[in-house]
N, C-alpha and C positions, 0 to 999 in steps of 0.2 A: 487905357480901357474906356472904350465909349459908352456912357451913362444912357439911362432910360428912364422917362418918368410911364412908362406904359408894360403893365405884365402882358402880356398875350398868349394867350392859352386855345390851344388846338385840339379838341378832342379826335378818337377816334373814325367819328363820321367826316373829319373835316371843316365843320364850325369852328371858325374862329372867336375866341370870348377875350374884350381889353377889359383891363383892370385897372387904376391909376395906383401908380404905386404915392405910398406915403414917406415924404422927404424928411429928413435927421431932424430940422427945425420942428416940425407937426410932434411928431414922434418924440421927443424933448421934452416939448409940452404935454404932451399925455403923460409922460412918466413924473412929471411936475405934480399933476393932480392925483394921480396915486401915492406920490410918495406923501401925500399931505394925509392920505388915506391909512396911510400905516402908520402915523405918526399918531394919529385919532384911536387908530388900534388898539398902539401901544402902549398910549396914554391911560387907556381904560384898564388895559392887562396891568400896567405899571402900580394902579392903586391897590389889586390883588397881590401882587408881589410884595408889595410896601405889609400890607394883613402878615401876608407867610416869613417874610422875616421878623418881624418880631416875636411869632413862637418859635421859626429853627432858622438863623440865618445859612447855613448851609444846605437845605430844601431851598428860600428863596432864593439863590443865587445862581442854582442848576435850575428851577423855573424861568428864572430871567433869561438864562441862554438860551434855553429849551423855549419858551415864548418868540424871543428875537429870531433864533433859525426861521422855524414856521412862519412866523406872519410873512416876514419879510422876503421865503423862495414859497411858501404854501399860498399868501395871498395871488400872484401873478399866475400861480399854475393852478391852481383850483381856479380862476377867473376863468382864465383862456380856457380852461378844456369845457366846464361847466354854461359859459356865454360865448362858444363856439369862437375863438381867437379874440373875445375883448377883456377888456378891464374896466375901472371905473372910468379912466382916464380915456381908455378908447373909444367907449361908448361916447363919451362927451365930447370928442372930436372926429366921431365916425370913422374910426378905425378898426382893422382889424387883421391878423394876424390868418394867415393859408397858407398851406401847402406851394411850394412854386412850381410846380409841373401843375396844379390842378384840384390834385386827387384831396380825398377827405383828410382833414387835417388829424392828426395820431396823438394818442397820450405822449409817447413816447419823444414826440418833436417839441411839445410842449413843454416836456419833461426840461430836454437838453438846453431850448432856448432859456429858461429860468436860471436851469443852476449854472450856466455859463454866466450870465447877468454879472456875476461878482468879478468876473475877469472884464466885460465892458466897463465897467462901471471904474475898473483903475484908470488914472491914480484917485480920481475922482468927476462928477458931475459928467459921469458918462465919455470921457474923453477918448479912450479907448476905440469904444463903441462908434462914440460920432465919428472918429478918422477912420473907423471900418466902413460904414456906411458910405462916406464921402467918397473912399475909393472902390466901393464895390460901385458894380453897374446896375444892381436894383436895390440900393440901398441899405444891405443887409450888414446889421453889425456881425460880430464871431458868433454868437448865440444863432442869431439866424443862419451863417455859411453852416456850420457845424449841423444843423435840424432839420436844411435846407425848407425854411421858412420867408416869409414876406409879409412884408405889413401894407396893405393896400387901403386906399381913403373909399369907403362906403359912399355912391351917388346917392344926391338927394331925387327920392322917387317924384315925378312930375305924373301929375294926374294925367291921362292918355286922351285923347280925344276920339272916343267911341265910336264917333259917327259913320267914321271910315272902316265899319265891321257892317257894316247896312243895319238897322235899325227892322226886327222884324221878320228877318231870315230866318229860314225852317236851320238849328242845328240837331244833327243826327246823336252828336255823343250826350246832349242832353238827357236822351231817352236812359241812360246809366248814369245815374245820380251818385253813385257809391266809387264808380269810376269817376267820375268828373272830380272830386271830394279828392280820390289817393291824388290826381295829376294835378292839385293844388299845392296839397303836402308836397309832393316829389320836384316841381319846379322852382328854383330861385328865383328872386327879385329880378335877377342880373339877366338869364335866358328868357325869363316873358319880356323882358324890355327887346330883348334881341327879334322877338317874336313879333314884336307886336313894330318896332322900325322897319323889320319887313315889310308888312304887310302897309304901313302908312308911305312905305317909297319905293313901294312895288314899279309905279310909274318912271323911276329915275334908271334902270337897270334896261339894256336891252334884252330883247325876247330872250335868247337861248340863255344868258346870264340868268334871267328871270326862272327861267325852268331849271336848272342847275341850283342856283341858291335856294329853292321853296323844295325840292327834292334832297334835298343836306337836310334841310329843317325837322321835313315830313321822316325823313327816316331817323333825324335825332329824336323827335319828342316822341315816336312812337314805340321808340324803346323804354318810355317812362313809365309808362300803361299800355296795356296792350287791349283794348276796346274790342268788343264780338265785329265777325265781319258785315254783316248788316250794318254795321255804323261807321265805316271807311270804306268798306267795296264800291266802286265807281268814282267816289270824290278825288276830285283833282289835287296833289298836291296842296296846291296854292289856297284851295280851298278849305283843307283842312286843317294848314295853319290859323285860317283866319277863326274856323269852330274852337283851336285850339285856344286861341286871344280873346274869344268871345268865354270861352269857360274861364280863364285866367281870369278876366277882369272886370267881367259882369256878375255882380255876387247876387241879386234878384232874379231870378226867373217863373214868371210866373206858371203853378201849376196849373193841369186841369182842373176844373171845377171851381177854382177859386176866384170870388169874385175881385172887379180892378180896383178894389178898396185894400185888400190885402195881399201880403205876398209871401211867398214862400224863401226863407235866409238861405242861402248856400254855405257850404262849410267856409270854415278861415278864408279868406282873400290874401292870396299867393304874394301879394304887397307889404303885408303885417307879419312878413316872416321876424 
């Protein structure tokens, strides 16, 4: 079976999206820093239990189980559903747990990769696990085959070099400030970066590729928000990727009337997801 270290995801429009997958080693180590996580947990629960047996030792003892289940499958699954596929340990090595076709990641995936966990995890220190990983082709221990999940390593965001948006350009979807706001929300880290490499290697593409790839783009992000026609009628594709990268990542815009002393915040910058 030929290995990958790249997920590659094709939506409906045709855009292609990579993702680097996270290799057994990385993913090892995250599960290293959590498990110190729950150790700190249960250390805390442990001195509670220590209280309830010496008034009933048979309450503390079914608390002690009843503690140990939970932390040890509720901690990783209340993680991942509630921090969108991370844990403590993920977060801290930019990981994170999706769907493998794409789609929005489910309780239900979370669910299975957790309580599978106990069958990775034989005979011990994930051994299981790691020779599933080893021999899948994107890394995926039984919990993930079984949830059909992937663990991909989060890119560090590189500040963009703006300039290449023109500096001073009339944009039309500014004029919908409440729009501009939802297609903040609605886009990922990962599609404005796609957007925004567009439009900085526009020049590297010949003509007809050029109008092919900003026409995928223009009909993907337009299905994110749908803007009034006064604010896309006549703009050229290509063009209106670049309004799009210019809302993406320009969080100042100054309004009317205000002087160039102050300026008006935009909602969340699509970066700080």
């Amino acid at each position: 079976m030929t290995r990958t270290n790249t997920l590659l995801i094709r939506t409906p429009e045709g855009v292609v999206f990579a993702q680097t997958l996270a290799g057994p080693v990385t993913r090892f180590l995250a599960w290293m820093f959590d498990l110190l996580c729950i150790l700190l947990i249960m250390s805390v629960l442990q001195i509670i239990t220590t209280f309830v047996l010496l008034v009933s030792p048979a309450l503390g003892s079914a608390l002690t189980v009843v503690f140990g289940f939970v932390v040890t499958v509720g901690y990783g699954m209340g993680l991942e559903w509630f921090w969108r596929g991370q844990t403590v340990g993920k977060r801290l090595l930019r990981l994170r747990v999706v769907d493998a076709a794409g789609l929005r990641l489910q309780f239900s995936q979370v669910a299975i990769r957790n309580l599978l966990r106990v069958v990775d995890l034989l005979p011990g220190m994930y051994l299981v696990g790691g020779i599933a990983a080893l021999c899948s082709r994107k890394a995926q221990r039984l919990g993930d085959l079984a949830a059909n999940t992937v663990v991909i390593r989060i890119p560090k965001i590189v500040e963009p070099d703006l300039s290449q948006l023109g500096a001073g350009k009339f944009n039309s979807l500014r004029a919908h400030p409440h729009l501009c706001a939802r297609l903040r929300q609605r886009v990922t880290p990962l599609e404005a970066s796609t957007a925004m490499q567009a439009i900085v290697r526009r020049d590297e593409f010949e003509a007809a590729a050029r109008v092919t790839l900003f026409g995928e783009l223009a009909e993907y992000f337009k299905t994110k928000v749908q803007f009034p026609s006064e604010a896309v009628d006549g703009i050229a594709d290509e063009q209106y990727i670049r309004n799009v990268v210019d809302v993406l990542y320009r969080t100042e815009q100054r309004a009317p009337g205000v002087s160039p002393g102050r300026s008006v915040q935009q909602p969340e910058n699509v970066l700080t997801k």
